[in-house]
N, CA, C and O atoms as a GROMACS GRO file, in nm:
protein
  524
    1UNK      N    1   9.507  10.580  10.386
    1UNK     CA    2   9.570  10.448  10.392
    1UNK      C    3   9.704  10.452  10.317
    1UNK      O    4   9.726  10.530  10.224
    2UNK      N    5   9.796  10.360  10.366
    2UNK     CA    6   9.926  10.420  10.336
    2UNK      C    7   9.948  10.292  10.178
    2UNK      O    8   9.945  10.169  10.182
    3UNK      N    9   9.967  10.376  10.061
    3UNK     CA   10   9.999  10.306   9.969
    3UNK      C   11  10.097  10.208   9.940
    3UNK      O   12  10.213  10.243   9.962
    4UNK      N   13  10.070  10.039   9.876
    4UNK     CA   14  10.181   9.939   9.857
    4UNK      C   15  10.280  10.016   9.761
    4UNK      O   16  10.402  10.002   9.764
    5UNK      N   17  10.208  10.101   9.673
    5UNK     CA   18  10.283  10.109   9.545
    5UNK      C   19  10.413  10.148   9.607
    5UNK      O   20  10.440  10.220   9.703
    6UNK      N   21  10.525  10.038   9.474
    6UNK     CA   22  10.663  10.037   9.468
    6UNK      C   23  10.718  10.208   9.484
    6UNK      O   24  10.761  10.256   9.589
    7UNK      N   25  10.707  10.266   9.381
    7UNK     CA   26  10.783  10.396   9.396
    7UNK      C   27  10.685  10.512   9.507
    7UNK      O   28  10.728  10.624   9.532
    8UNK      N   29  10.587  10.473   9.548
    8UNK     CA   30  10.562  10.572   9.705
    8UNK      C   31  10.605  10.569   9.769
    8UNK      O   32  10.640  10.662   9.842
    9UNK      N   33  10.635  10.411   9.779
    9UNK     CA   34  10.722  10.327   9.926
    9UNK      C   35  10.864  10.404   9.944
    9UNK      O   36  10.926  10.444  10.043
   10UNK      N   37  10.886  10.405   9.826
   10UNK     CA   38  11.042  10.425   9.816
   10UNK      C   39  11.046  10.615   9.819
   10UNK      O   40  11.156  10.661   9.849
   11UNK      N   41  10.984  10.673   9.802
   11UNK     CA   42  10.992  10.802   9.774
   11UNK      C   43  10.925  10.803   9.925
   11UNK      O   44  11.015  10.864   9.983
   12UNK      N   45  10.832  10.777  10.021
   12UNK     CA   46  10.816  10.786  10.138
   12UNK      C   47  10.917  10.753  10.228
   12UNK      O   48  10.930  10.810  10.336
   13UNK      N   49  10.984  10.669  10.189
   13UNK     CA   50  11.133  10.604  10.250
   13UNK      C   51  11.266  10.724  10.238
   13UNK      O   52  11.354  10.743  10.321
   14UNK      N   53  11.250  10.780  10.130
   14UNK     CA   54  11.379  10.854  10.064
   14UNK      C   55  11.330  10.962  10.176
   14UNK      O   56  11.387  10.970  10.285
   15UNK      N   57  11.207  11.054  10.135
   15UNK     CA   58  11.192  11.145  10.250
   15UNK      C   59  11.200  11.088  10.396
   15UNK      O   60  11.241  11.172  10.477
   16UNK      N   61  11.181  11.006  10.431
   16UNK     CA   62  11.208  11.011  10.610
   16UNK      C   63  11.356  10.995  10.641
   16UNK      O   64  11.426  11.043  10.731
   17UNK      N   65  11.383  10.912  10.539
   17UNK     CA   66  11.588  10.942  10.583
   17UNK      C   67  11.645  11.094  10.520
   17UNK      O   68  11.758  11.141  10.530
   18UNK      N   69  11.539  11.144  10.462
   18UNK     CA   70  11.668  11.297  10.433
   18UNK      C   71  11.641  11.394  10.556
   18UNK      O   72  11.683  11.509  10.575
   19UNK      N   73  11.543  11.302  10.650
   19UNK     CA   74  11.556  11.387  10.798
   19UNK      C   75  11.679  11.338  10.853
   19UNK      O   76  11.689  11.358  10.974
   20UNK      N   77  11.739  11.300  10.818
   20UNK     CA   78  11.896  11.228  10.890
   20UNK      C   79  12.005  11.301  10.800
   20UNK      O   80  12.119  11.329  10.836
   21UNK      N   81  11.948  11.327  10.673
   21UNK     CA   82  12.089  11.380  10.598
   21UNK      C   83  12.017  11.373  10.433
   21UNK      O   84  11.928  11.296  10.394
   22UNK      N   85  12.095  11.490  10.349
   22UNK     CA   86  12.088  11.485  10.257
   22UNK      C   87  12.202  11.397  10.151
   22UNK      O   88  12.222  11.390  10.030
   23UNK      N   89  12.256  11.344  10.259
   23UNK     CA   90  12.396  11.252  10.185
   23UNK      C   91  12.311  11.120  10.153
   23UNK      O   92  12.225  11.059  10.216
   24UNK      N   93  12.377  11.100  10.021
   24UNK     CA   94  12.310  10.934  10.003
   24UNK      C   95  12.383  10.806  10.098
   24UNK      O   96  12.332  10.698  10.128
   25UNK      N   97  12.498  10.851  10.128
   25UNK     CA   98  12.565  10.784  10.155
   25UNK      C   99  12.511  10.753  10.333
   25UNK      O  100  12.482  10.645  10.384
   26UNK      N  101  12.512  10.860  10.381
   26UNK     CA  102  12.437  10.905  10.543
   26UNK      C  103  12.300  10.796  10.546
   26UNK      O  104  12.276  10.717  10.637
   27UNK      N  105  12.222  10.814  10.420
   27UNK     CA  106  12.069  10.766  10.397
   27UNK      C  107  12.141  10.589  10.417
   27UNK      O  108  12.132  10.499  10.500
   28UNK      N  109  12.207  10.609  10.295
   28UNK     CA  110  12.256  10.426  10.318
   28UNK      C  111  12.259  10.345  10.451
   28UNK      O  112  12.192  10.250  10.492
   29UNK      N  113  12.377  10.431  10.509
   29UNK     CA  114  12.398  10.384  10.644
   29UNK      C  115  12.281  10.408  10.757
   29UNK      O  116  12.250  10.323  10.841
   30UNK      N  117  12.234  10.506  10.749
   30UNK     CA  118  12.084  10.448  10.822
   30UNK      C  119  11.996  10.343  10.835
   30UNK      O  120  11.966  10.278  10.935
   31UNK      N  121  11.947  10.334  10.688
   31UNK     CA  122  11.863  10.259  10.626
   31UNK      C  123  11.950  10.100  10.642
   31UNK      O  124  11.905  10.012  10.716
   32UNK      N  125  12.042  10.087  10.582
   32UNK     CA  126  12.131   9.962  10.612
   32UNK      C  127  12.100   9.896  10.767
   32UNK      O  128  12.042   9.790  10.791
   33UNK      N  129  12.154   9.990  10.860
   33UNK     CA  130  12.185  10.001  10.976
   33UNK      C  131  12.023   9.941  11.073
   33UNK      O  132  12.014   9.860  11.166
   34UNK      N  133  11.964   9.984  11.035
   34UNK     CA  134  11.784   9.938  11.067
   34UNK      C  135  11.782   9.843  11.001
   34UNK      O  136  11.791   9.745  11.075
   35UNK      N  137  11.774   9.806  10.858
   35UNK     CA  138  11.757   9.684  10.814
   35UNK      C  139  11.837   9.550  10.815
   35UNK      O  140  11.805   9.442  10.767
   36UNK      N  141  11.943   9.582  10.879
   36UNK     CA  142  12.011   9.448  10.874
   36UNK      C  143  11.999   9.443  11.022
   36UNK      O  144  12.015   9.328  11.062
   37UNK      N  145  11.978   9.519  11.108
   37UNK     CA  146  11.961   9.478  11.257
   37UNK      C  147  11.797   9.436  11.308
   37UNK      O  148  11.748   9.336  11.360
   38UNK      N  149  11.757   9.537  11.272
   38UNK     CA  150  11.602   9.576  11.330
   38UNK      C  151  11.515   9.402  11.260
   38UNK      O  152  11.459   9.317  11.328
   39UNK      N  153  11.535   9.402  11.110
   39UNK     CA  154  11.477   9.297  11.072
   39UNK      C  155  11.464   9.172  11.165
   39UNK      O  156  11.375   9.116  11.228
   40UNK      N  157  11.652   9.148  11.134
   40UNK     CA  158  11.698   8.994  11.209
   40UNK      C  159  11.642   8.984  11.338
   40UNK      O  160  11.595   8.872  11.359
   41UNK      N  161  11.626   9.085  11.457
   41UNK     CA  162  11.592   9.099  11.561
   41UNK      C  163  11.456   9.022  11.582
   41UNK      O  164  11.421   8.916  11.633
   42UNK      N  165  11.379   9.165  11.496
   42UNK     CA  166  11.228   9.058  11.496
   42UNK      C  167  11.203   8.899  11.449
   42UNK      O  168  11.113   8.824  11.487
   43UNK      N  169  11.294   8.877  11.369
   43UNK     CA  170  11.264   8.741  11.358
   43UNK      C  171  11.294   8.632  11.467
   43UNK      O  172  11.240   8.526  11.499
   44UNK      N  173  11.428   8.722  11.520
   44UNK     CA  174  11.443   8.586  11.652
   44UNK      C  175  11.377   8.592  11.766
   44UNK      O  176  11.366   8.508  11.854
   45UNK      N  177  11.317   8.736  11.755
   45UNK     CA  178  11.196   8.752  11.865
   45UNK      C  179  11.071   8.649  11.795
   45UNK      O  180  11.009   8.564  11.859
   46UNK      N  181  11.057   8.669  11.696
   46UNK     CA  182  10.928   8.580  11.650
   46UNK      C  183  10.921   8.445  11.679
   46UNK      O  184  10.819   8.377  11.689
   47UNK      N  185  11.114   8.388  11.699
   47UNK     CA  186  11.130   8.259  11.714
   47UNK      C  187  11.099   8.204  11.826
   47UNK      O  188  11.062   8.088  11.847
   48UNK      N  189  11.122   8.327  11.928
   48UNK     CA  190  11.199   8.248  12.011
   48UNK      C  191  11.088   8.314  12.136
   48UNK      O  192  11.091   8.274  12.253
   49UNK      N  193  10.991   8.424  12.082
   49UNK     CA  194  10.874   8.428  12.209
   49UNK      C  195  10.778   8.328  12.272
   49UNK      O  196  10.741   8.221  12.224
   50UNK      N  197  10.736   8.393  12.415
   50UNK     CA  198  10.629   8.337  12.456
   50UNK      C  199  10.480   8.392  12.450
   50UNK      O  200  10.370   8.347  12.483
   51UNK      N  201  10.513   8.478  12.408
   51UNK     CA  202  10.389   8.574  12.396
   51UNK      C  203  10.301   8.568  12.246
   51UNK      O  204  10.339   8.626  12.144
   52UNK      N  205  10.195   8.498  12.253
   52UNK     CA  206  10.108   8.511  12.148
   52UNK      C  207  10.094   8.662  12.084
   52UNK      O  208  10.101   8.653  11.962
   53UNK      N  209  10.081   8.757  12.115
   53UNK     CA  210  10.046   8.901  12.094
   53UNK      C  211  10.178   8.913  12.023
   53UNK      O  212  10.168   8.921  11.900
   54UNK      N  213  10.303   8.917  12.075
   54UNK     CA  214  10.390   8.944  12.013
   54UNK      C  215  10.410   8.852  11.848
   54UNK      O  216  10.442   8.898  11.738
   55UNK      N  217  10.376   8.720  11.885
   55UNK     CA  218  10.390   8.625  11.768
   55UNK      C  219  10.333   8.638  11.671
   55UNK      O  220  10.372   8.603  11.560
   56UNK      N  221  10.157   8.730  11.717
   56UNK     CA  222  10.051   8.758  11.632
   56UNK      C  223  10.133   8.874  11.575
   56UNK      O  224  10.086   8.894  11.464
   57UNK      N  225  10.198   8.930  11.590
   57UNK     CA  226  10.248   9.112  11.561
   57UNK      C  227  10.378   9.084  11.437
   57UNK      O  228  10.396   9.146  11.333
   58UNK      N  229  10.439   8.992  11.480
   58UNK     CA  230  10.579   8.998  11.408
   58UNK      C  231  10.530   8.932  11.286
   58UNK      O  232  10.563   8.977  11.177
   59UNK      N  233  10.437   8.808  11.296
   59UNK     CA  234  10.372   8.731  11.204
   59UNK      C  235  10.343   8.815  11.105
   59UNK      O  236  10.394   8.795  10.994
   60UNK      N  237  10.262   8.916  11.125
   60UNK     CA  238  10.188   9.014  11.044
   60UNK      C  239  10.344   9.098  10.957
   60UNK      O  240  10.349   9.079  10.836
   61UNK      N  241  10.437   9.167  11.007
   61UNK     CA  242  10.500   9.179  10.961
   61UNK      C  243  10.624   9.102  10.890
   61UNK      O  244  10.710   9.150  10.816
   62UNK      N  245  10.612   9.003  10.922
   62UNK     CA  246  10.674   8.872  10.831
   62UNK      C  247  10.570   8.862  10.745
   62UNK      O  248  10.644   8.830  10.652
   63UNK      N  249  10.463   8.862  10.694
   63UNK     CA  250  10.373   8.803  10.637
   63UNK      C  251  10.379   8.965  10.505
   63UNK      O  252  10.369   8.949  10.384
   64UNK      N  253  10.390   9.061  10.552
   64UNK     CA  254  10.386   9.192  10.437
   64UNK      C  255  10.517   9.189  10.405
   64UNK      O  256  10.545   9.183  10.286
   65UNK      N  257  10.614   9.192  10.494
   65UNK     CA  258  10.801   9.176  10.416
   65UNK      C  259  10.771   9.103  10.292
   65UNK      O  260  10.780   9.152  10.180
   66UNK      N  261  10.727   8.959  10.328
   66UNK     CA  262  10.717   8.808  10.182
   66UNK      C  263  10.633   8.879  10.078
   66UNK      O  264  10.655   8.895   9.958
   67UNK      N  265  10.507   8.928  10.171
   67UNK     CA  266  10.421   8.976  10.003
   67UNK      C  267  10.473   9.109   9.954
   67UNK      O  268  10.426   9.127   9.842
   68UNK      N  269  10.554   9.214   9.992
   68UNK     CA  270  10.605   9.320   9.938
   68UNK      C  271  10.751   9.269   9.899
   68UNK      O  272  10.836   9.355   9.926
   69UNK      N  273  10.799   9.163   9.847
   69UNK     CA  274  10.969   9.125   9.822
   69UNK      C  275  10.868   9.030   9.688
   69UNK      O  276  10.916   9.039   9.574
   70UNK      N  277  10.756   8.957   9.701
   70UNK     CA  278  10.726   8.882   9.551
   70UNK      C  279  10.675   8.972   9.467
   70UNK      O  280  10.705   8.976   9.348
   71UNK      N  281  10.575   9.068   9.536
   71UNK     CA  282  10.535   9.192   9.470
   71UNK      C  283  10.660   9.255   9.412
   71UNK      O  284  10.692   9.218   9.299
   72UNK      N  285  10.745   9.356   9.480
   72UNK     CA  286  10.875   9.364   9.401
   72UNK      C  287  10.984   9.282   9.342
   72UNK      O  288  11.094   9.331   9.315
   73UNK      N  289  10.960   9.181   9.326
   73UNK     CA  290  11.044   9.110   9.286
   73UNK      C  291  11.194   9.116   9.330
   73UNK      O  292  11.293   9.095   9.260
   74UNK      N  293  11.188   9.152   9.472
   74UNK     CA  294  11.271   9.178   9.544
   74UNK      C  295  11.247   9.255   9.678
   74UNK      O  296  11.138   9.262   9.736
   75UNK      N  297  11.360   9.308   9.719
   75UNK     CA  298  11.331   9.404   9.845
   75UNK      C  299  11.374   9.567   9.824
   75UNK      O  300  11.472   9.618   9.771
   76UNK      N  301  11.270   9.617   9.882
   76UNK     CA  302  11.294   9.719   9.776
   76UNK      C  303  11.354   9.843   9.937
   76UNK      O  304  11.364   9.965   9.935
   77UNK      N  305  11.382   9.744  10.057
   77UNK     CA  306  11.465   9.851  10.095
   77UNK      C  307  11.625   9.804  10.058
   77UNK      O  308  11.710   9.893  10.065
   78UNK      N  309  11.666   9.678  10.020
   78UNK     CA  310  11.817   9.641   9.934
   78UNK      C  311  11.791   9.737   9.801
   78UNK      O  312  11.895   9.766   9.741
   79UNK      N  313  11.693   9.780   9.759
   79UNK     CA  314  11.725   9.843   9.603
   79UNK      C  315  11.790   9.980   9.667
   79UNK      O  316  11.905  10.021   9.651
   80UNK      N  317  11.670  10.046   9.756
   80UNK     CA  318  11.704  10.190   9.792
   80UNK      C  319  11.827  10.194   9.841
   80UNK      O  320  11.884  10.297   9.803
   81UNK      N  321  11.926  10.096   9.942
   81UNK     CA  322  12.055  10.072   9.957
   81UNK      C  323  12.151  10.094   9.831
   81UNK      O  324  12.248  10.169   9.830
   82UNK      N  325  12.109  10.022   9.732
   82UNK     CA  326  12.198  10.004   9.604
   82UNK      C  327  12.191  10.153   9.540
   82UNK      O  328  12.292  10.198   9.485
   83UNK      N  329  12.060  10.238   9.546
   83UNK     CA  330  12.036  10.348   9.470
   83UNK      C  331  12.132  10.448   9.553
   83UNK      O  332  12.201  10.540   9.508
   84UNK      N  333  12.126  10.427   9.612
   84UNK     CA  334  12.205  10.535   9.715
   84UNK      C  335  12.361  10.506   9.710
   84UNK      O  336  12.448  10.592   9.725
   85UNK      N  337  12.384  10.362   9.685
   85UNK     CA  338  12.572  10.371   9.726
   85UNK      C  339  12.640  10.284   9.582
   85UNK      O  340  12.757  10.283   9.545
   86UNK      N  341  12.522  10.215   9.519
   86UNK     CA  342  12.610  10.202   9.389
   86UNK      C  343  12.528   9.995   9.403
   86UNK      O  344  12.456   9.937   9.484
   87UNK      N  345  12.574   9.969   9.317
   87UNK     CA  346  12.497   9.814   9.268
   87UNK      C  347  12.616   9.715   9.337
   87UNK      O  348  12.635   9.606   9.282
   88UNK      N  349  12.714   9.757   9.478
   88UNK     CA  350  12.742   9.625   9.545
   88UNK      C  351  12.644   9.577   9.600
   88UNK      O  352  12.531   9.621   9.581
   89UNK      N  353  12.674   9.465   9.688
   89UNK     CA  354  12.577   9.381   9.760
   89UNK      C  355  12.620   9.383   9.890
   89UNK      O  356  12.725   9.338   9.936
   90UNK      N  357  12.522   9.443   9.948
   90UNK     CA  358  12.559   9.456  10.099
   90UNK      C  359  12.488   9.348  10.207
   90UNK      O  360  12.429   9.246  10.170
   91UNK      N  361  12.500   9.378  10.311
   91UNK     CA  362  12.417   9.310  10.400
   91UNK      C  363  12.477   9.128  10.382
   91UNK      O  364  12.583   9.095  10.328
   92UNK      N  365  12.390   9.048  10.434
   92UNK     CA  366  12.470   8.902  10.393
   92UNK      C  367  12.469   8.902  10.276
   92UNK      O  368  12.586   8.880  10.245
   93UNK      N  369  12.388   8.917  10.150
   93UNK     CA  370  12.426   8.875  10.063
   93UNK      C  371  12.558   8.916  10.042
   93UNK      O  372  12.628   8.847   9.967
   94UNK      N  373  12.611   9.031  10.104
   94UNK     CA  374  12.749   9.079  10.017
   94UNK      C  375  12.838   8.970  10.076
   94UNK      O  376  12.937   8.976  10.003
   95UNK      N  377  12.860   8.874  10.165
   95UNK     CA  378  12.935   8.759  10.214
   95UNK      C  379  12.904   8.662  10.130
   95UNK      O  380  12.953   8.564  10.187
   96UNK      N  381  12.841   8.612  10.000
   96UNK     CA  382  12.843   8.551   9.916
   96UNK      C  383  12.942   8.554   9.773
   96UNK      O  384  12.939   8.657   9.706
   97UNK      N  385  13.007   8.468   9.741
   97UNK     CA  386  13.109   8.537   9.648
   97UNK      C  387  13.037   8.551   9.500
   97UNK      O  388  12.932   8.491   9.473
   98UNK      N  389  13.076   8.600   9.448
   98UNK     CA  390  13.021   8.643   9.286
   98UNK      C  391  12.893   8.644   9.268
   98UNK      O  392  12.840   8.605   9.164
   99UNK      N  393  12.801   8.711   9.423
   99UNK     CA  394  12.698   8.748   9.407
   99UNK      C  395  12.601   8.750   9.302
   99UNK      O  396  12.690   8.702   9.233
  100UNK      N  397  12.538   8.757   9.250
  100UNK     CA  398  12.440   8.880   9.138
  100UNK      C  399  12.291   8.821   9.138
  100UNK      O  400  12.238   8.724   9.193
  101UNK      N  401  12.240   8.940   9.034
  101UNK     CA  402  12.090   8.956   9.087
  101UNK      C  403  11.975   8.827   9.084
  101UNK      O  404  11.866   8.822   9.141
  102UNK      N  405  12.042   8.723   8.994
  102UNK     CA  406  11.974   8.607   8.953
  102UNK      C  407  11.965   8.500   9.082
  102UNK      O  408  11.875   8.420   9.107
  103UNK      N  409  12.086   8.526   9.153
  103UNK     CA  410  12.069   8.460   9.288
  103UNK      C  411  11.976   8.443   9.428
  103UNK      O  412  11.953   8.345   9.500
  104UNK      N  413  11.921   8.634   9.435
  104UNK     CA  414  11.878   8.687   9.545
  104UNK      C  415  11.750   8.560   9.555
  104UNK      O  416  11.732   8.482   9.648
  105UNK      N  417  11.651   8.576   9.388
  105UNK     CA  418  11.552   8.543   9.456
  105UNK      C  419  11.525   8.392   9.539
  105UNK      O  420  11.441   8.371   9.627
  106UNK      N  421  11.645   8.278   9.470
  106UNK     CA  422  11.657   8.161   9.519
  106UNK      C  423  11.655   8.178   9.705
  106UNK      O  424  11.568   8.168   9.792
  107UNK      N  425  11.790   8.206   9.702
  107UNK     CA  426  11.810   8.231   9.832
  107UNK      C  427  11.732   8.293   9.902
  107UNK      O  428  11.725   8.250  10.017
  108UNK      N  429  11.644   8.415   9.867
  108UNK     CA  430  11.542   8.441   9.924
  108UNK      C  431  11.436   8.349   9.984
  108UNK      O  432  11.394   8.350  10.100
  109UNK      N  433  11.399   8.263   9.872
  109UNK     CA  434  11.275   8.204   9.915
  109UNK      C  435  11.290   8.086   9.981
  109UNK      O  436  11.200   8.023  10.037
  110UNK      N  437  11.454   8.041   9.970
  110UNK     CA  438  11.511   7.906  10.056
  110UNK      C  439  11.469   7.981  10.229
  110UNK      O  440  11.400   7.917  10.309
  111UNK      N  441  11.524   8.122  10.262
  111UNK     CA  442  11.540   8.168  10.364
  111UNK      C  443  11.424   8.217  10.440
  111UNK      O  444  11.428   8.242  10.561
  112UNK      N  445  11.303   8.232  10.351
  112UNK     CA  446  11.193   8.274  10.405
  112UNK      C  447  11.122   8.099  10.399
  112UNK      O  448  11.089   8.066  10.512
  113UNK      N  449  11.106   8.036  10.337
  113UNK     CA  450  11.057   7.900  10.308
  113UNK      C  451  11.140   7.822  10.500
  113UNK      O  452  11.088   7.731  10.565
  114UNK      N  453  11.242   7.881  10.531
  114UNK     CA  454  11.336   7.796  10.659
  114UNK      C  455  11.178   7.872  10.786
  114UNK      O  456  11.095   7.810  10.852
  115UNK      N  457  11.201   8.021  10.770
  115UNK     CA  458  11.096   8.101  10.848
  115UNK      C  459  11.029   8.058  10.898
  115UNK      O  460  11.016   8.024  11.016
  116UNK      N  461  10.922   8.049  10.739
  116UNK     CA  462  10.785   8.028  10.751
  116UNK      C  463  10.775   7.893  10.823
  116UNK      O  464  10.674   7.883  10.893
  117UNK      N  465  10.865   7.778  10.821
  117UNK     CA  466  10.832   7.655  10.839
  117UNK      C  467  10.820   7.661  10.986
  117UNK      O  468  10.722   7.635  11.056
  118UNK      N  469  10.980   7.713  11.034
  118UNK     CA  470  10.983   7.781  11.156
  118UNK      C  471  10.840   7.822  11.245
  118UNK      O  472  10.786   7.778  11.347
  119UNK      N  473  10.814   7.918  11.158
  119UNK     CA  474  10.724   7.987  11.264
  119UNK      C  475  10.570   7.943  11.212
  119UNK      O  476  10.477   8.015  11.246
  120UNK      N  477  10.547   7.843  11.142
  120UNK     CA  478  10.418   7.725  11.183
  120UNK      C  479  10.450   7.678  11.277
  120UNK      O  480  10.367   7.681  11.367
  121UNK      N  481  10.594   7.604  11.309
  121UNK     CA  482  10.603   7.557  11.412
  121UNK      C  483  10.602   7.590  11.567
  121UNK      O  484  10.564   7.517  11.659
  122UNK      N  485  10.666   7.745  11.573
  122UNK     CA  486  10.620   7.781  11.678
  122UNK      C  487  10.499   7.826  11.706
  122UNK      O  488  10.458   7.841  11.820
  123UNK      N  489  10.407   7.863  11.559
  123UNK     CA  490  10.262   7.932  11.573
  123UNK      C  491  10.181   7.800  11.638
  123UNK      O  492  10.085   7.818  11.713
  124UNK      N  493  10.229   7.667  11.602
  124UNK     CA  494  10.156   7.573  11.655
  124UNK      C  495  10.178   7.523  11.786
  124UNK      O  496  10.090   7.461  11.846
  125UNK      N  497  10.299   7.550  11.837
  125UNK     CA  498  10.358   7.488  11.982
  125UNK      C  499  10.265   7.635  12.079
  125UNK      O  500  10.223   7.599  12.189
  126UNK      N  501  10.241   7.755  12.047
  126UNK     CA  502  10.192   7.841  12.123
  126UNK      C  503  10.014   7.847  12.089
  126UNK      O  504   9.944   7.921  12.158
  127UNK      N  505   9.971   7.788  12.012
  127UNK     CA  506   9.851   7.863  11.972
  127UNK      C  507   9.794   7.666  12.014
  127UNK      O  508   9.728   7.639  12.114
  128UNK      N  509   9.819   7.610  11.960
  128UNK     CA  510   9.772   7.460  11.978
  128UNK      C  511   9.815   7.388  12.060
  128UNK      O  512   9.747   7.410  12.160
  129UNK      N  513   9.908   7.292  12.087
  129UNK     CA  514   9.982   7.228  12.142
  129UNK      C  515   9.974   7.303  12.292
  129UNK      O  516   9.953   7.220  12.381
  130UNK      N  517   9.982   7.400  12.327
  130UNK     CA  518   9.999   7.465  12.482
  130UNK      C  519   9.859   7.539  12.524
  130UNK      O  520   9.850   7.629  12.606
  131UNK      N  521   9.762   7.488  12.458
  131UNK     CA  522   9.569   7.499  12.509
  131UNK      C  523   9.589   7.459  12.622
  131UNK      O  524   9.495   7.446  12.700
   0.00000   0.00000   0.00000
């Protein structure tokens, strides 16, 4: 069974991108590159499907993102980003001005709190409402 713990995650993470490159910088842009696309994707698939199966699927992985970001007290593929290219702020947060770390978790939980509300609502327009 594949372990939550913080530094496996991340040391299981570090090895599958040094199949792409031993550059941190290479790792960044991978890892970046999946996470700022691949994430957003699934969520507007989560929003915006008709398919229960799919809704049941993304749910599940919306549902371990939230409990592995309170568990870390963050996101610990933005840390492995930062470990690799230095303590800017990438991704949207870096479009925020004078960023820093006291901010993330607000905004975090404003942005997952918009989600979750979200996707009761569509969990209920597909699972209830359309019996």
């Amino acid at each position: 069974m594949l372990s939550l713990d913080y530094n496996k995650r991340i040391d299981l993470l570090d090895g599958l991108l040094s199949f792409f490159s031993g550059s941190d910088y290479v790792k960044w842009l991978v890892l970046s590159t999946l996470h700022y696309t691949i994430i957003p994707i699934l969520y507007i698939v989560l929003l915006t499907t008709k398919s229960k199966q799919t809704f049941g699927l993304i749910s599940i992985v919306a549902i371990v993102q939230i409990y592995l970001n309170y568990v870390d007290k963050g996101c610990f593929l933005m840390k492995l980003e930062r470990k690799y290219v230095g303590k800017n702020w990438y991704g949207p947060y870096g479009l925020i001005p004078n960023m820093s770390r006291e901010m993330i978790q607000p905004l975090f939980i404003i942005a997952m709190g918009i989600l979750v509300s979200l996707g009761i609502y569509k969990g209920y327009k597909l699972f209830i409402k359309n019996k």
